[in-house]
VOPAGU-2260 file (C-alpha; in pm, 1 decimal, decimal comma):
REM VOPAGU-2260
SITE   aa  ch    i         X         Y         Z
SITE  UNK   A    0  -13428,3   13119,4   10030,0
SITE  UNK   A    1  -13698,8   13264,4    9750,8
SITE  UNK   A    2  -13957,7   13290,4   10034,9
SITE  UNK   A    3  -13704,1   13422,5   10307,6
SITE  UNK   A    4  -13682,8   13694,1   10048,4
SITE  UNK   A    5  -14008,4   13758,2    9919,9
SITE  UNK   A    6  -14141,2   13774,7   10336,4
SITE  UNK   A    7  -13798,4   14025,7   10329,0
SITE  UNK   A    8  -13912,0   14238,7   10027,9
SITE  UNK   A    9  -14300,9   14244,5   10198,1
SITE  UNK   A   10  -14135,5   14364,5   10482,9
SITE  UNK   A   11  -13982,7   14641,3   10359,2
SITE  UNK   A   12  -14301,0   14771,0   10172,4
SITE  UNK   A   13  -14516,7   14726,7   10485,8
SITE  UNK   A   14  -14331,8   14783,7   10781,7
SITE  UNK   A   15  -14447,8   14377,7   10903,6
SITE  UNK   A   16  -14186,4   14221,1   10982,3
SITE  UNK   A   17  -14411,4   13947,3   11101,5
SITE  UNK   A   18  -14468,7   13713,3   10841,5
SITE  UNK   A   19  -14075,8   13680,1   10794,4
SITE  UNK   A   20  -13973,0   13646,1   11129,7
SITE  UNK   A   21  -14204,5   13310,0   11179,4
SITE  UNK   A   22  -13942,1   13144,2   10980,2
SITE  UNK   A   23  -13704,4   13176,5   11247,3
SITE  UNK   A   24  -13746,5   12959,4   11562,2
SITE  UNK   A   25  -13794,6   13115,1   11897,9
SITE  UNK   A   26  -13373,7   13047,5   11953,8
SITE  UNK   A   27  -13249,6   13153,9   11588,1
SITE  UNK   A   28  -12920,4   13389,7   11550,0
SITE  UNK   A   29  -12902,7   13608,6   11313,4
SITE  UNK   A   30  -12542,9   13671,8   11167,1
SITE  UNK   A   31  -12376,0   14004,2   10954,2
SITE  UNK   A   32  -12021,4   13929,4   10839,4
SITE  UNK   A   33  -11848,3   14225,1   10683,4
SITE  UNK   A   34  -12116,5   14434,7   10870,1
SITE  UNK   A   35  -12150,6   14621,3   11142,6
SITE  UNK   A   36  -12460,9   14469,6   11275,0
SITE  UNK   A   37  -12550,2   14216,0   11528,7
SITE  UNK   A   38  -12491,9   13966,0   11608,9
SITE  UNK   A   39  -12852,1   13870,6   11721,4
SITE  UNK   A   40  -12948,1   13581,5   11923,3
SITE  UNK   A   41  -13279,5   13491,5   12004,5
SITE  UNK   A   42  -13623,8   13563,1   11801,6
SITE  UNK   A   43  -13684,5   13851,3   12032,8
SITE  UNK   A   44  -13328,2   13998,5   12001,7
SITE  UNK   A   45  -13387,3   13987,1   11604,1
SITE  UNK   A   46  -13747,8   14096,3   11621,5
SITE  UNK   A   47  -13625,5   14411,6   11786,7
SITE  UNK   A   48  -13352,6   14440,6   11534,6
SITE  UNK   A   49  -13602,2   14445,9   11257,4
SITE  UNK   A   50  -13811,8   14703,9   11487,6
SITE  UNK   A   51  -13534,6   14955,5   11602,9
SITE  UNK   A   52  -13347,9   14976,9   11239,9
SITE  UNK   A   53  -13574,7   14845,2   10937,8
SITE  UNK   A   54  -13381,7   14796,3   10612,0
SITE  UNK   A   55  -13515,5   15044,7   10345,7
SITE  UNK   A   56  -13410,9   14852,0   10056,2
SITE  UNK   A   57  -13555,1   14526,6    9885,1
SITE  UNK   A   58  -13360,8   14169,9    9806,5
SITE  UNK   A   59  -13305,9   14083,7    9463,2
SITE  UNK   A   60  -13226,3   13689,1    9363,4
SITE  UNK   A   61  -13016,9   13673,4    9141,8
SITE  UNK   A   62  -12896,3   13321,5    9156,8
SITE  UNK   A   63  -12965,9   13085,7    9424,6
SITE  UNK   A   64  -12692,8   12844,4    9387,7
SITE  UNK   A   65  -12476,8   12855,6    9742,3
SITE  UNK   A   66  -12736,0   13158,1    9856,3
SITE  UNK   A   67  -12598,2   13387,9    9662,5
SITE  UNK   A   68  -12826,5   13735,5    9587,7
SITE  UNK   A   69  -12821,1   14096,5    9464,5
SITE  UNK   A   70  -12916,5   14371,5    9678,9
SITE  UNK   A   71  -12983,1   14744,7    9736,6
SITE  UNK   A   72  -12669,3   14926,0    9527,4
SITE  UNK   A   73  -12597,4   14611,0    9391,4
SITE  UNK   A   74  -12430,4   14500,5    9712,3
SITE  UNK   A   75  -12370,7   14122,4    9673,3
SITE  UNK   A   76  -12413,2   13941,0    9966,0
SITE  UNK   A   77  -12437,6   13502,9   10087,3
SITE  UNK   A   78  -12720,9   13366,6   10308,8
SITE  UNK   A   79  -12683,8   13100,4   10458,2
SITE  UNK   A   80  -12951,5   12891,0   10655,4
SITE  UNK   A   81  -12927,1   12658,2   10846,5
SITE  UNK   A   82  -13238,0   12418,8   10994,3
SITE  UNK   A   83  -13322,3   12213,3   11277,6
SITE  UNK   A   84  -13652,8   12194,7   11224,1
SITE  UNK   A   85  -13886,5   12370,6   10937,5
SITE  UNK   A   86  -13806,0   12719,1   11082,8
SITE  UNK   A   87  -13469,5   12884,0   11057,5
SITE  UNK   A   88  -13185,3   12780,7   11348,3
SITE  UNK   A   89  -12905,4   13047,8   11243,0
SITE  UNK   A   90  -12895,6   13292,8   10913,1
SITE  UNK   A   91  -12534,9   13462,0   10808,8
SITE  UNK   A   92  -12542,7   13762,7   10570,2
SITE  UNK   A   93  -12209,8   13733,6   10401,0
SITE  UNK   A   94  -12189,5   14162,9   10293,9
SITE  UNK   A   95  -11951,8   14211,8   10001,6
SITE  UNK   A   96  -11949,1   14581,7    9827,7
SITE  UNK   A   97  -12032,3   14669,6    9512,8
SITE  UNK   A   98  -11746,3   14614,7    9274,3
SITE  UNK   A   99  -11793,0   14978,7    9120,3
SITE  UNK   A  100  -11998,4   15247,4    9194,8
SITE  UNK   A  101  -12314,1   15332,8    8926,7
């Protein structure tokens, strides 16, 4: 999950989505619960995701026992991957809010 994030975070500075979406094999779904996004099924269906509406905020791991991270706003939120080979089959985003506002 640390490298998911880190190719994420690069992202999100650079605009290349690139280097992050090679995890994902060419049939991958990518999964938002408790968001209104996706889902998106099939590398090109997430590459376009990344390309029409880039996140603007970087990942930060927090713990990554059972996937669970810190993001933008402090926003906690589970990934989950799951393999059939060494590239990603299916990733879930498990969005839960902040518990108070800053």
């Amino acid at each position: 999950m640390e490298a998911h994030v880190r190719a994420f975070n690069a992202g999100v500075r650079t605009g290349d989505w690139e280097p992050m979406l090679a995890r994902f094999a060419d049939d991958a779904e990518l999964h938002f619960e408790n968001a209104p996004a996706g889902p998106f099924v099939g590398l090109e269906e997430i590459r376009r995701a990344y390309r029409e509406q880039p996140p603007d905020d970087e990942l930060l791991v927090k713990a990554s026992n059972n996937g669970v991270s810190v993001g933008p706003g402090h926003t906690t939120f589970k990934m989950m991957f799951f393999r059939a080979s060494s590239r990603a089959t299916v990733l879930v985003n498990e969005i839960k809010p902040p518990l108070h506002a800053e």
